[in-house]
C-alpha positions in Angstrom: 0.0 0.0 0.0 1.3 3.3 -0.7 2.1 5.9 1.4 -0.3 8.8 1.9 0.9 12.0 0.0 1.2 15.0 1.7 -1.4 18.2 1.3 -1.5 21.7 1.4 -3.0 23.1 4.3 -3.6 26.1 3.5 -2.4 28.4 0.0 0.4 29.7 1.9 0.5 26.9 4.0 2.8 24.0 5.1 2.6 20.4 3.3 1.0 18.4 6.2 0.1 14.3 6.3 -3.8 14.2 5.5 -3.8 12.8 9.4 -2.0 13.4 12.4 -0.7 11.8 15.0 -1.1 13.6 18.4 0.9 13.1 21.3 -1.4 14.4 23.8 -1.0 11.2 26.0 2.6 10.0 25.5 3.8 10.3 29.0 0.5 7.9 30.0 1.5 5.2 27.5 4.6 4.1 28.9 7.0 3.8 26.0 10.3 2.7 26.3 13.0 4.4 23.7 12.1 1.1 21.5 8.3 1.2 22.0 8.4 5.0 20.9 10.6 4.4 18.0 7.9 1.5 16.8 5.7 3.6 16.6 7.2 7.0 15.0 8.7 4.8 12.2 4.7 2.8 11.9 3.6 6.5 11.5 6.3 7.4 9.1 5.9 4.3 7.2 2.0 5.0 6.7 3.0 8.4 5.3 1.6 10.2 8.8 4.3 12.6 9.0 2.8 15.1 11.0 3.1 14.9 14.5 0.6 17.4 16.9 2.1 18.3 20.1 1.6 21.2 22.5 4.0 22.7 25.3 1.5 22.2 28.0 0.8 17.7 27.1 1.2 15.9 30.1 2.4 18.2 32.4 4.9 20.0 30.0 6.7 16.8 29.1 5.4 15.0 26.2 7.8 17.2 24.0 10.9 16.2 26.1 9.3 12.4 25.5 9.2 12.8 21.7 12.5 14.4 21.8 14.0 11.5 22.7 13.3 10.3 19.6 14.2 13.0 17.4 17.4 13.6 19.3 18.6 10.1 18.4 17.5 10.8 14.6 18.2 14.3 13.5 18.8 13.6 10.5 15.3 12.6 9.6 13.8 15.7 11.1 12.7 17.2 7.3 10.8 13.4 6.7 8.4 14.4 9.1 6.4 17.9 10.4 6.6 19.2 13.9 2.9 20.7 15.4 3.4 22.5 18.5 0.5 25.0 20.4 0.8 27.5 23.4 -0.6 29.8 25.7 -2.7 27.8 28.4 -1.3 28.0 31.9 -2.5 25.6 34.5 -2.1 26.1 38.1 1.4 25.8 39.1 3.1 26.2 41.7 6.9 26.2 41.1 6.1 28.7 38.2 4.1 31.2 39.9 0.7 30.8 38.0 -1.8 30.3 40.9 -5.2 30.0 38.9 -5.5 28.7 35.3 -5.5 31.2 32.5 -4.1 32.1 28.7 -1.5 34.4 28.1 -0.9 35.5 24.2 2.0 37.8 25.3 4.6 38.3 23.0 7.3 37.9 25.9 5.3 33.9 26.5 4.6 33.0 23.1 8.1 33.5 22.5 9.4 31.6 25.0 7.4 28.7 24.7 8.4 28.4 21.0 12.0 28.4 22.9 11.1 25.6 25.1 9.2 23.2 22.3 12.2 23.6 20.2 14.9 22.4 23.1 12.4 20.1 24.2 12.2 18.3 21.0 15.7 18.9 19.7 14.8 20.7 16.7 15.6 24.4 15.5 12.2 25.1 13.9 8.2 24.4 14.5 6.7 23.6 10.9 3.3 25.0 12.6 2.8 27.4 16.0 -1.0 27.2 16.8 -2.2 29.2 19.8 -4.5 26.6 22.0 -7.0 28.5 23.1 -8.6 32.0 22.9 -7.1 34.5 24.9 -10.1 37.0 26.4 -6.7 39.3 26.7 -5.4 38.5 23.2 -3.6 42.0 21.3 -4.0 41.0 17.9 -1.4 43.4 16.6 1.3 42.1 19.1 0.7 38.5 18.3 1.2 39.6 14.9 4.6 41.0 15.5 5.2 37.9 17.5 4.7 35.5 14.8 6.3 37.9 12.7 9.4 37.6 14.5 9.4 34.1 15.1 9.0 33.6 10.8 11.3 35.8 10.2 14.2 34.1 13.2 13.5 30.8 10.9 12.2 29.2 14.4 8.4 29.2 12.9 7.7 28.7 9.4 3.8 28.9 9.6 0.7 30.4 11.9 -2.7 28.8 12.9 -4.7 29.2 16.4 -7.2 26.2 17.8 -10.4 26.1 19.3 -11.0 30.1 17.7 -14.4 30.9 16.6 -15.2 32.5 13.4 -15.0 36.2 14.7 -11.9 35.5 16.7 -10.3 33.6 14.1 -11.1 36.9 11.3 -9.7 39.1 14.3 -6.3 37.5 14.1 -6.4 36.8 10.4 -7.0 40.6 9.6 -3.4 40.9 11.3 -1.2 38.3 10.2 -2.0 35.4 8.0 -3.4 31.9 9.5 -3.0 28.7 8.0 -5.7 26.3 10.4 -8.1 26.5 13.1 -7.6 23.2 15.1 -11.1 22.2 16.7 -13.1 19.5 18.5 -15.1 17.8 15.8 -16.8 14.4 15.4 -19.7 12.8 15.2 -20.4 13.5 19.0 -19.4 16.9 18.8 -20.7 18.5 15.1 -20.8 22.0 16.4 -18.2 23.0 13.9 -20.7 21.8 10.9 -23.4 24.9 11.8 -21.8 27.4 14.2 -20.1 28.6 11.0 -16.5 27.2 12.2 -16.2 24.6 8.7 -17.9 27.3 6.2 -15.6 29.9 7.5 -12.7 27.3 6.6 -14.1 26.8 3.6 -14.8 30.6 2.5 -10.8 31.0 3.5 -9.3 28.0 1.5 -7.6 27.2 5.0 -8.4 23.5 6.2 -9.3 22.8 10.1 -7.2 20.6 12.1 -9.7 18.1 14.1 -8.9 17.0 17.7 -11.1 14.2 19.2 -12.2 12.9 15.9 -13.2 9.5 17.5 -14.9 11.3 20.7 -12.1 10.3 23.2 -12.9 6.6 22.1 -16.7 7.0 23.4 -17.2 5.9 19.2 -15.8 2.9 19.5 -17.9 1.4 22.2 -21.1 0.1 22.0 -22.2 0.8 25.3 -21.8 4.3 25.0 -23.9 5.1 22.2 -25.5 2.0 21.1 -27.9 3.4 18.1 -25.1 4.9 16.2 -22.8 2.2 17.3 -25.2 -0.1 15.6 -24.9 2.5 12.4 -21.4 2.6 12.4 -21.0 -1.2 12.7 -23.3 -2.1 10.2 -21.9 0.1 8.0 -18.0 -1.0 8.9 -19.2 -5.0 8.0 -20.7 -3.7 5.0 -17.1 -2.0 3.9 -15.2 -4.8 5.1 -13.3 -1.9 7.5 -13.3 -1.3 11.4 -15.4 1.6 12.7 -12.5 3.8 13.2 -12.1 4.1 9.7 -15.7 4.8 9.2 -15.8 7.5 12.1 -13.0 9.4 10.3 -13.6 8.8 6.8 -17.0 10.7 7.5 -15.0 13.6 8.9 -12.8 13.5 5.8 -15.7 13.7 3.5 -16.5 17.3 4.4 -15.7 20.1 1.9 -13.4 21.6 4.4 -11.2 19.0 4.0 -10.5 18.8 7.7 -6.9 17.0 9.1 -7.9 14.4 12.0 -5.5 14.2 14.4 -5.2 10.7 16.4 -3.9 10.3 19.6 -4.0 6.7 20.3 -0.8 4.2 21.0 -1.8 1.4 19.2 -0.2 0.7 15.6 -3.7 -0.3 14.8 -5.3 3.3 14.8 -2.5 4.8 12.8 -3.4 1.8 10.1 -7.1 2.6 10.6 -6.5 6.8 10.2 -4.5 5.7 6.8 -7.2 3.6 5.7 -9.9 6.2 6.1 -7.9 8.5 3.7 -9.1 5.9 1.1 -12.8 5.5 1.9 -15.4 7.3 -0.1 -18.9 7.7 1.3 -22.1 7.5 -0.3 -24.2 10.6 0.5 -26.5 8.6 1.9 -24.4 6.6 4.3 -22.9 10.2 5.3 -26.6 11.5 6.0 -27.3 8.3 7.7 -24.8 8.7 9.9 -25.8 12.3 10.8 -28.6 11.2 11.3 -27.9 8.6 14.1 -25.5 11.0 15.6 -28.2 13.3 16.0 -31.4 10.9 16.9 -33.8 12.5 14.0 -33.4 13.3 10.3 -32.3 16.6 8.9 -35.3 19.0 8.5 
């Protein structure tokens, strides 16, 4: 089977794999330097190249974890393309932040950018994403951040995550974004009528999607058994596993979103590649919808 190409993720954007791999669980999965390795090179071999971090995973350490990694392979670093995301601060202690909050500062963006690029032993972020929407945010001086940080060679391109519409044009107006990354599924379709996809779509920039298989809640039956029943009947009828379903359904919209998967298992990345391949009826995509939601569309 051949690898999957890469895409353009935006005009002016980076080439990206057509799925991610996210790393927002490393540190819980328990991987020894060989166990990691197995399953970068699984990724790699698939043609999942693109690998979706963020300073704050597992406790500000899943970087350092990947690093390891990367460190011991430098010279592969342009086979594959480095995500990373920024701004959230959780309570802690030994760093002074006593209650959870964002911070878009230019002296913090920076210096996270600092820390994801020692952390994983590279000298460049393919993609900076701020993670969440800052209620303090200064559009011009995130501007002239990421203007610095492109023109230092340390970023090459911009995106945020979890923006919507009218924060994402705020930040667009200033300095040009490649992706909004967003919780989307069919658990969570908010993105298909709040205006978050058309507004993708209208811009010629893809989303990134985080959670595409609903923290796993998809694949079990006793969680939601009606579309369960949906998506398994429908898996058995395309001789593929319901993962592959799940995502190719999120693939098939117009926006051409990028699904990120977080999972350990060798198996999901082979499912993710598989769903690149699978082409929906209209009618099993409505179906779907329509099991996701409980009633037909209007």
């Amino acid at each position: 089977m051949a690898a999957l190409a890469l895409q353009r993720l935006a005009a002016s954007g980076p080439l990206l794999s057509p799925v991610a791999a996210g790393v927002w669980r490393l540190d819980e999965w328990e991987f020894d330097d060989a166990a990691l390795a197995a399953w970068v090179e699984h990724a790699l071999a698939l043609g999942i190249t693109t690998f979706d971090h963020a300073d704050l995973y597992g406790g500000f350490t899943c970087e350092a974890l990947f690093g390891r990694w990367l460190k011991a392979n430098r010279s592969r670093r342009d086979e594959l393309q480095l995500v990373s995301k920024c701004g959230i601060k959780p309570p802690l202690a030994e760093r002074g932040w006593q209650v959870k909050h964002y911070d878009t500062s230019a002296a913090h963006i920076t210096a996270s950018v600092e820390a994801s690029l020692r952390q994983l032993g590279t000298d460049y972020l393919d993609l900076l994403l701020i993670h969440r929407p800052d209620p303090l945010l200064d559009a011009d001086e995130v501007a002239d951040t990421f203007r610095r940080l492109f023109e230092s060679g340390k970023v090459r391109h911009f995106g945020v995550s979890n923006f919507t519409p009218s924060q994402y044009a705020l930040l667009a107006s200033r300095f040009p974004l490649v992706t909004n990354q967003i919780e989307a599924s069919l658990l969570h379709l908010d993105p298909l009528f709040d205006g978050t996809f058309d507004q993708c779509q209208q811009l010629r920039v893809r989303p990134m999607l985080w959670s595409p298989l609903a923290g796993g809640r998809l694949l079990d039956a006793a969680a939601n058994p009606g579309l369960y029943a949906a998506l398994q009947q429908l898996a058995v009828e395309l001789d593929v596993s319901v993962a592959t379903v799940v995502l190719a359904w999120l693939l098939q919209h117009p926006s051409m979103p990028l699904p990120i998967i977080g999972s350990r298992r060798l198996a999901s990345l082979d499912d993710a590649a598989a769903a690149t391949r699978l082409k929906l009826s209209r009618q099993q995509w409505f179906a779907l919808l329509q099991a996701a939601r409980g009633d037909e569309v209007a």
